[in-house]
C-alpha positions in Angstrom: 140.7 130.5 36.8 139.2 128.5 33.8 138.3 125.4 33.3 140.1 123.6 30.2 139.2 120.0 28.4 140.0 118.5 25.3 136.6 117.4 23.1 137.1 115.6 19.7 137.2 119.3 18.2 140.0 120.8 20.1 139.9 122.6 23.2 137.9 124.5 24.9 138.0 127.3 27.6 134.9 127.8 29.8 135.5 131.0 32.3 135.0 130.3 36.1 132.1 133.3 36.1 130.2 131.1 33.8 130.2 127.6 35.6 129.4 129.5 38.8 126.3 131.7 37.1 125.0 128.1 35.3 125.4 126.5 38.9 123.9 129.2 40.9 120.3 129.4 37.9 120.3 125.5 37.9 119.6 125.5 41.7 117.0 128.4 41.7 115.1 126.3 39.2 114.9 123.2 42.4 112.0 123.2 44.3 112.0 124.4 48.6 115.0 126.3 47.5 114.3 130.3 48.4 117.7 131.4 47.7 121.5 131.5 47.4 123.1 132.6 51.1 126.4 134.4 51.2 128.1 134.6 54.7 129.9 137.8 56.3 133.3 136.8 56.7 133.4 139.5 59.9 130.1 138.4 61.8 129.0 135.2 60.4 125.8 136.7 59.3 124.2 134.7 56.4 122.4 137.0 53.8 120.0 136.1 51.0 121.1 137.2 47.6 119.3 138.7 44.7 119.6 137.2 41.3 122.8 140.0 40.4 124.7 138.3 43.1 124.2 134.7 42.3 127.9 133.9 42.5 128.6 134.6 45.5 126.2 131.5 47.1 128.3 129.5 44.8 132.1 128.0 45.2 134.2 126.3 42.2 137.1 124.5 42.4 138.9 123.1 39.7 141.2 120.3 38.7 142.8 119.0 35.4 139.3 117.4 34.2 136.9 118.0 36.5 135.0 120.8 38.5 133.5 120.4 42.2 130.6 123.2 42.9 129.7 124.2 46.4 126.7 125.4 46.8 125.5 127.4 50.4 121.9 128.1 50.1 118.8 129.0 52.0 115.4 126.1 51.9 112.1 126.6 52.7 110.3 125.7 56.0 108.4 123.0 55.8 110.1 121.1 53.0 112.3 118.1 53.1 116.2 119.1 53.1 117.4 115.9 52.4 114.8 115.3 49.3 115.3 119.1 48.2 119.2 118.4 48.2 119.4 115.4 46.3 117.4 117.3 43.5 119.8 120.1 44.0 122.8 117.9 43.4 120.8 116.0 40.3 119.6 119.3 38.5 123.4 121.6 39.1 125.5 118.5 37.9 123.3 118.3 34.8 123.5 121.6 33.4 126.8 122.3 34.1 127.6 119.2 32.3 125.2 119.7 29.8 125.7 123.0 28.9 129.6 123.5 29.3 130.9 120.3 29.2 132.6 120.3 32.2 132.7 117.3 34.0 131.1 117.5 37.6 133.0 115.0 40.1 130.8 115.8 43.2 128.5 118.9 44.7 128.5 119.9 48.2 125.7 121.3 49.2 125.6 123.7 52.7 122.0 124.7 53.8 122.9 128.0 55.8 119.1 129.2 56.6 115.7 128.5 56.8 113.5 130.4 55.7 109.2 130.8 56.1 
């Protein structure tokens, strides 16, 4: 599905791949965050993704004017999760705004490992 607004210019189309690559390199950039977790559906098993499989740590969802971004991830030991998850939030509202233009209403953030 993509994600339509109206600027001054006209309107513009921004693919779903494309919000969820943006989201999924904006939170690699945070600090304590090791990687983007993707669960099993069948065992419930979380696995840590390579950069090719960003997407898949990452969960869209889309209205008339805004986007909402789920992120599931994997932090690393020793490092606050509340702190690291506020700059998580911060940073992947930012550049998806900033470099779509889609407005950001909220991002959940799921920490599904932790990793040494």
């Amino acid at each position: 599905m993509d994600c339509k607004f109206t600027t001054g210019l006209g309107l513009v189309t921004v693919n779903e791949e494309v919000i969820l690559k943006v989201a999924g390199y904006a939170a690699l950039e945070c600090y304590g965050i090791v990687g983007m977790a993707s669960k099993r559906t069948t065992d419930g098993i979380v696995q840590l993704l390579g950069i090719e499989n960003l997407a898949r740590g990452v969960r869209v969802h889309m209205a008339d004017d805004h986007v909402d971004v789920d992120l599931y991830i994997i932090v690393e030991y020793g490092i606050s999760i509340s702190a690291v998850a506020a700059t998580l939030i911060d940073t992947v509202k930012y550049k998806v705004e900033h470099l779509t233009g889609a407005k950001v209403s909220k991002v959940n953030v799921s920490v599904e490992d932790i990793r040494v």
